[in-house]
C-alpha positions in Angstrom: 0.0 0.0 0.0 1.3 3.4 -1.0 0.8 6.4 1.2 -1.2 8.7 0.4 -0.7 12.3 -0.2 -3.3 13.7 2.1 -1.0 13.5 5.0 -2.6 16.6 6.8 -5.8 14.5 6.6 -4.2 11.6 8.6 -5.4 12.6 11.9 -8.7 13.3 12.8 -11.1 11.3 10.4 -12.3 8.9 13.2 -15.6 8.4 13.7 -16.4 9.5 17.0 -13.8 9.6 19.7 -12.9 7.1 22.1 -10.3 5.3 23.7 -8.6 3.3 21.0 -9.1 6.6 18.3 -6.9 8.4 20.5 -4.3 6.4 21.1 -4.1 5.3 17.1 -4.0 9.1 16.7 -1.0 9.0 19.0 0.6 6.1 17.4 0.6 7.7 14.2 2.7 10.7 15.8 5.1 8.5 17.3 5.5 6.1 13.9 5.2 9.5 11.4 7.0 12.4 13.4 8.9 10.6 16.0 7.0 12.3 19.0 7.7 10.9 22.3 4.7 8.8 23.4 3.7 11.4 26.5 3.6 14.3 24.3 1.6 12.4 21.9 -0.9 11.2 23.7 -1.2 14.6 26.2 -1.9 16.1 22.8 -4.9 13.9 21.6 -6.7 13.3 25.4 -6.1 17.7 25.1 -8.0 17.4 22.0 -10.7 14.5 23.4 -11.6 17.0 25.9 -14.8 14.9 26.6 -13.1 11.6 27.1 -14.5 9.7 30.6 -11.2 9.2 32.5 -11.6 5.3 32.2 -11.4 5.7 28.7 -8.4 7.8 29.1 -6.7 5.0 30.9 -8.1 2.7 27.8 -5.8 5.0 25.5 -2.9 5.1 27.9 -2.4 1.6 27.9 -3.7 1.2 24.4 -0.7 3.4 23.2 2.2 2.0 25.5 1.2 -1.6 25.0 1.2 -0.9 21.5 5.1 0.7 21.5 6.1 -1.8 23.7 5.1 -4.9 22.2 5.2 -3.2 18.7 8.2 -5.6 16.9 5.9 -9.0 18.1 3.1 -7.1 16.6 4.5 -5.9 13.2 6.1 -9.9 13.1 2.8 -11.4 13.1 1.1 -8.5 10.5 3.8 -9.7 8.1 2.6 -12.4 6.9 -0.9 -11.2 6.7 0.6 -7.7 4.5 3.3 -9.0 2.3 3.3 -5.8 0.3 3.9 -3.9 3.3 2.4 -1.2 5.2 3.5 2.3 4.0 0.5 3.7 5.2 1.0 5.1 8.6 -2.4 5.6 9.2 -3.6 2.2 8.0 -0.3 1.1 10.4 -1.5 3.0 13.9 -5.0 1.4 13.3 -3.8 -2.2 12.5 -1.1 -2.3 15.7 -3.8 -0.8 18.3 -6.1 -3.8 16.8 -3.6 -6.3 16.3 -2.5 -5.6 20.3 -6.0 -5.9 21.7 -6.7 -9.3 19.5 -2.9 -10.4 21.0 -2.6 -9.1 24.5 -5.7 -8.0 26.1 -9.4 -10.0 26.8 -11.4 -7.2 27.7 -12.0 -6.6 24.6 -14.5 -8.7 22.3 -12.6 -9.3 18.5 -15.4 -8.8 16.9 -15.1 -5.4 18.2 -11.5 -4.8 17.8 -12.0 -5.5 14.5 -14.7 -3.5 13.9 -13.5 -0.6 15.4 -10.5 -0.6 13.3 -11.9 -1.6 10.4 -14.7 2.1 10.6 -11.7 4.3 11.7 -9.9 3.1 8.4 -13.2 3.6 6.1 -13.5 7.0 7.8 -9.8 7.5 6.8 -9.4 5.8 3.6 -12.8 4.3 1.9 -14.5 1.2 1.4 -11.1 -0.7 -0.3 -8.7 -0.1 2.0 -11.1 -1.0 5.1 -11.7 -4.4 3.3 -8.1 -4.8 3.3 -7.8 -4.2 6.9 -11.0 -6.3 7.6 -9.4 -9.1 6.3 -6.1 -9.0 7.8 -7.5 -8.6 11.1 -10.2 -11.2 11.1 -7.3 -14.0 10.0 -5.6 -12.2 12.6 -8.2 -13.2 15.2 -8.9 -16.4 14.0 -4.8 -17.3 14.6 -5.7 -18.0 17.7 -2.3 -16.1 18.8 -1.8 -15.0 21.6 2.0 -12.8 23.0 3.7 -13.2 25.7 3.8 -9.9 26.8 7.2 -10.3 28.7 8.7 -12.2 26.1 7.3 -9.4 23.4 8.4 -6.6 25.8 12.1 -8.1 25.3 11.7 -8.6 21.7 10.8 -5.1 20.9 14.6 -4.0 22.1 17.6 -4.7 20.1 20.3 -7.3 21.3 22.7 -4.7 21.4 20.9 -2.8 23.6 20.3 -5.8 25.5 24.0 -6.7 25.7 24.7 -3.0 26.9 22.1 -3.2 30.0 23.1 -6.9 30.9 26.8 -5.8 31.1 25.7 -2.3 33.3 23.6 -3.9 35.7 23.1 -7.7 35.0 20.3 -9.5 33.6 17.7 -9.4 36.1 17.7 -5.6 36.0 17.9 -5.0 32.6 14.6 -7.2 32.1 13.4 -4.8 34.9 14.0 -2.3 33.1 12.1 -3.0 29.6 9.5 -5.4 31.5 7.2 -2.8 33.9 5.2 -4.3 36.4 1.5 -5.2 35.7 0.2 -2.1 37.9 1.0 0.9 37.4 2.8 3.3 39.6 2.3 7.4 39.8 4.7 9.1 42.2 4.0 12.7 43.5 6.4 14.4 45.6 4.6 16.2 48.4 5.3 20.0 48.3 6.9 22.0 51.9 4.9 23.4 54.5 1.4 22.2 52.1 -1.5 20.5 53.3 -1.8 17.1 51.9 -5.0 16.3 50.0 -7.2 13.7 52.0 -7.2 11.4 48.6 -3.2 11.1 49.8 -3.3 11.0 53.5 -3.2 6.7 53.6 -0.8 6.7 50.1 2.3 4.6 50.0 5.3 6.1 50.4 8.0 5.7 48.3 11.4 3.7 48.9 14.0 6.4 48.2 12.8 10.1 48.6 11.3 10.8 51.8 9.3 12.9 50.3 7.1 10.4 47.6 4.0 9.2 47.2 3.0 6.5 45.2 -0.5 6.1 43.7 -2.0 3.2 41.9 -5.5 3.4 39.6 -5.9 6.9 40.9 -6.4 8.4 37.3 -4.6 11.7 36.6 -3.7 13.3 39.7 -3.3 16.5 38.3 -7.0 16.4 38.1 -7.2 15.9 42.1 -7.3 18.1 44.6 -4.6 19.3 45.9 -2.9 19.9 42.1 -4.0 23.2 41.5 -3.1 24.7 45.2 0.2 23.8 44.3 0.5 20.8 46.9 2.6 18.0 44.9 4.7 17.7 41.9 3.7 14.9 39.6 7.0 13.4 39.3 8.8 9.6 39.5 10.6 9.1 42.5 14.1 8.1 41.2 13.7 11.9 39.4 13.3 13.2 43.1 16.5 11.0 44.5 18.7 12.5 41.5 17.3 16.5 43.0 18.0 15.2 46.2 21.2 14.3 45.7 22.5 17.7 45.4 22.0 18.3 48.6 21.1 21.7 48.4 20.6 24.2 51.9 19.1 27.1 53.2 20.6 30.5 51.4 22.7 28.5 49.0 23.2 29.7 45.2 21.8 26.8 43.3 22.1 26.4 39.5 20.1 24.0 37.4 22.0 23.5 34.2 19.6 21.2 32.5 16.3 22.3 33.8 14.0 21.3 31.6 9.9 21.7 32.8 11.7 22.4 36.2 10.3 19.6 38.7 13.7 19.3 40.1 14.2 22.8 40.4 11.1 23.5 42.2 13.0 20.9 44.7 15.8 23.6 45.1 13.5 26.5 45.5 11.8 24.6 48.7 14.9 23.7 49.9 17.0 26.7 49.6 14.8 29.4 50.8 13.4 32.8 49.6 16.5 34.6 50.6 18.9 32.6 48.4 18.9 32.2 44.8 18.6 29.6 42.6 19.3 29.5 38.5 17.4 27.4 36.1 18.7 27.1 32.4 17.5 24.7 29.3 18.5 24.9 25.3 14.8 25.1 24.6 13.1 28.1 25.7 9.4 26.4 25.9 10.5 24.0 28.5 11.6 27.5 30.2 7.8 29.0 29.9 6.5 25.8 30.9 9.0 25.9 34.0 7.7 29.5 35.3 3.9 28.3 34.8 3.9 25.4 37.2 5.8 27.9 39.4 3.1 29.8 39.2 1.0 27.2 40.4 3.4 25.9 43.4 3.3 29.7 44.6 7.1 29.5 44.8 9.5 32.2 43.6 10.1 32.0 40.0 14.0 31.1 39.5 16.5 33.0 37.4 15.9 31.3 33.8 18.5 31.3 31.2 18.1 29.7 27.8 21.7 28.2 27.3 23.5 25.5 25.2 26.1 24.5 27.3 28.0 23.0 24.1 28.3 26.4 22.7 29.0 28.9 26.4 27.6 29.6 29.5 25.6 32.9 28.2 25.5 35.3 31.2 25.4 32.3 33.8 27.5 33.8 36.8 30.4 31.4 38.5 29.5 31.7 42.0 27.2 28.5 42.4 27.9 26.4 45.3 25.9 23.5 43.8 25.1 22.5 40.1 23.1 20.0 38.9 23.6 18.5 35.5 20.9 15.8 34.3 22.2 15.6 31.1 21.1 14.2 28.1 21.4 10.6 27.6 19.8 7.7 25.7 17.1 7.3 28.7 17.3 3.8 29.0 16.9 3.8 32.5 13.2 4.7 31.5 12.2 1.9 28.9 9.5 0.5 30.6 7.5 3.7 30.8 9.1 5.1 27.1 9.0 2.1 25.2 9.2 4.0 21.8 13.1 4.7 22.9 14.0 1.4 22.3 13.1 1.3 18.4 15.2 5.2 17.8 18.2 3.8 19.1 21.2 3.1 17.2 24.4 1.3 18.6 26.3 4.4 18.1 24.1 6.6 20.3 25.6 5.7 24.1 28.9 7.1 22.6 27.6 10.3 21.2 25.4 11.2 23.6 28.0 10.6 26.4 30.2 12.7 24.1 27.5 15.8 24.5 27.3 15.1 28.0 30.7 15.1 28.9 30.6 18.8 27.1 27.8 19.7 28.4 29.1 19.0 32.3 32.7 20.5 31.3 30.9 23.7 30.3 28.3 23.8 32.7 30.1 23.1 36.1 32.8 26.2 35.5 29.8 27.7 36.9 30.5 26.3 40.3 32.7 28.6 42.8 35.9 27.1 43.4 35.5 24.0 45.6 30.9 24.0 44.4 29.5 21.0 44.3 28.5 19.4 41.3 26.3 16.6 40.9 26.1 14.6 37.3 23.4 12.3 36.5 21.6 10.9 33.8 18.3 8.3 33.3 20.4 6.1 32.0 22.4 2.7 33.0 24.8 2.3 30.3 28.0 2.6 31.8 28.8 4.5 28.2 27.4 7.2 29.9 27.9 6.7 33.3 31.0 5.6 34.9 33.0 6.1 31.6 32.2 9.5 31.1 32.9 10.1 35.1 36.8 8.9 34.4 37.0 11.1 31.6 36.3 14.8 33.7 38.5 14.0 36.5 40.9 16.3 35.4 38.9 19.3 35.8 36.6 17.9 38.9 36.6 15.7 41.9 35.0 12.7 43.1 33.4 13.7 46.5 31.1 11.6 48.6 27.5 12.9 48.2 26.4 15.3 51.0 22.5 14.9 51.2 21.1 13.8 54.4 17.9 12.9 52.7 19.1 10.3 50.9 21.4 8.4 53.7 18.9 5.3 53.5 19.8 4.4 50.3 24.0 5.7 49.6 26.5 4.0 51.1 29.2 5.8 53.6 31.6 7.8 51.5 29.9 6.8 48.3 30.8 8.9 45.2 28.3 7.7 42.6 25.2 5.4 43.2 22.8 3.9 40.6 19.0 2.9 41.6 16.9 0.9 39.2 13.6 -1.2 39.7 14.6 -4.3 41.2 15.6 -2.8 44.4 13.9 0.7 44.7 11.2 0.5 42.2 12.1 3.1 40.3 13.2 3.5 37.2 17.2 3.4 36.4 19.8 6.2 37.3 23.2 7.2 37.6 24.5 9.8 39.4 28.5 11.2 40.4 29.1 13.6 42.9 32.3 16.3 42.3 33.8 19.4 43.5 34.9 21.5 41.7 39.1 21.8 41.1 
């Protein structure tokens, strides 16, 4: 099947709106523009305004089954589309089906079939839904049925499984690709807030003294509590890497890699409204998106610089006594949640993107005052990125044992760097190296 020309008429030509709609419309962003999977589907549940929020679960786990088990999928569509699948509507709509006939009961096949089979009339015409009627019905006649831990494997490359087996060994790499049947929200309880009654009897977390962890809760940025500013929606291995820092009252804190700012709201809490903390990012809309949920957390708004740290450190000052740089990284500490990671990768990607880190840290941490703290850290586990790239900056920083009382549960006496992953902690994997500054 060829595609067509009408691309800007890909999305949208459902009929009706509903769970499995949305998330096709979000597989087709992923497949066609390489979005990440969150944005997408934030994008289309935006649009589905009037979406009940079980159906919004529907689509969640519609979508990240879908990425995640996507290579098992596409294996047994093969056979049923030798000429291919070039359409990447026709695509979306055959995987969502093809993953609720292979993985789930809930749904009737008569139904998943159907479903697909009007969205792709809506989208193409009669012809092409015949095509897709067909597929799908010898689909659900197969009697298959996937595996889903084995397909979760499958849908990552042996090289990348090589790579996490050497870093942390095998058990903890499946952990890493294979997430655990419920699934987990951590919030991270905001200072000197009341805590909503919905998260009085919540579990807390294993690492940050300062998680919660909800299951089947829905969005919780639709609970109370949200929009007074009382939590930060944000995974608790995300919290330990803030918390690692170790920041105090009337310190200068500088976030190098800021991004949406949930760490740095961490640092604004903790250092006080007399001291002053710096947030900077490459891309200016993570910045704006950064001073509104300020905004809603009531908390000072930091100093925010748009800076790449490859090219100079703008009008950054050098008088930090801490800086955090999360760098970027391949995020393969975060498969199990960002399953479409695992099909962009390339084998060459640990060594360039530990390349941009490495400048990126170099750059950033001349921002520290002689003897600052810096703190390196990535969501990854490749050691690539992690202890490799550590060995590499020592001429310019030095390995000191992390000073963050928060965290003395979890880090060993003395410990320089520390890694936490799913096995142990439940969270997803990091790497983090502490430094001062030479």
């Amino acid at each position: 099947m060829n595609e067509p020309k009408d691309e800007a008429n890909l999305a949208g030509k459902h009929v009706g709106v509903s769970a499995r709609s949305v998330a096709a419309l979000a597989v087709v962003r992923v497949l066609r523009d390489g979005a990440f999977a969150a944005a997408a589907l934030s994008a289309e549940l935006d649009r589905a305004s009037s979406l009940q929020e079980r159906d919004r679960a529907l689509a969640t786990e519609l979508l990240y089954g879908t990425l995640r088990l996507r290579t098992a999928l596409e294996a047994r569509l093969a056979p049923l589309t030798p000429r291919g699948l070039k359409d990447v509507s026709v695509k979306a709509e055959l995987l969502v089906a093809a993953y609720q006939l292979l993985s789930l009961d809930r749904v009737p096949a008569f139904a998943a079939v159907n479903a697909a089979v009007g969205a792709v009339r809506a989208a193409r015409g009669p012809r092409v839904a015949g095509f897709a009627n067909a597929v799908l019905r010898k689909l659900a006649n197969s009697g298959q049925k996937l595996v889903a831990k084995d397909a979760a494997l499958d849908n990552v490359a042996p090289w990348l499984i090589e790579a996490l087996t050497r870093a942390v060994g095998a058990e903890e790499a499946q952990a890493l690709i294979v997430p655990q049947p419920e699934k987990v929200v951590g919030l991270r309880l905001v200072s000197e807030r009341p805590v909503p009654e919905w998260l009085a009897g919540s579990a807390a977390g294993r690492v940050s003294p300062r998680s919660r962890l909800i299951q089947g809760e829905g969005d919780p940025r639709k609970r109370e509590g949200f929009a007074e500013g009382s939590f930060v929606v944000q995974e608790e291995g995300a919290q330990a890497i803030a918390l690692s820092l170790g920041a105090r009252q009337g310190e200068r804190i500088l976030d190098a890699c800021a991004g949406r700012g949930q760490k740095t709201s961490l640092f604004v809490e903790q250092v006080g409204a007399a001291a002053a903390v710096w947030a900077s990012d490459v891309y200016p809309k993570k910045l704006a998106a950064l001073q509104a949920d300020f905004e809603r957390l009531r908390l000072p708004v930091p100093q925010l610089r748009a800076v790449d740290w490859t090219v100079g450190v703008g009008d950054v000052p050098a008088d930090f006594d801490r800086v955090l740089v999360d760098a970027p990284c391949t995020g393969t500490g975060t498969l199990r949640r960002r399953p479409e990671i695992a099909a962009r990768l390339q084998p060459t990607d640990p060594a360039r993107l530990s390349a941009l880190a490495e400048t990126i840290l170099r750059s950033a941490a001349t921002r520290a005052k002689p003897g600052g703290r810096v703190v390196f850290a990535v969501c990854s586990v490749l050691e690539e990125e992690c202890e490799a790239l550590v060995s590499r900056v020592l001429d310019v920083l030095e390995l000191t044992p992390f000073d963050c009382p928060e965290l003395s549960g979890v880090l060993a006496e003395g410990a320089t760097s520390f890694r936490i992953g799913p096995t142990q902690f439940a969270t997803d994997g990091y790497f983090a190296a502490s430094f001062s500054k030479r």
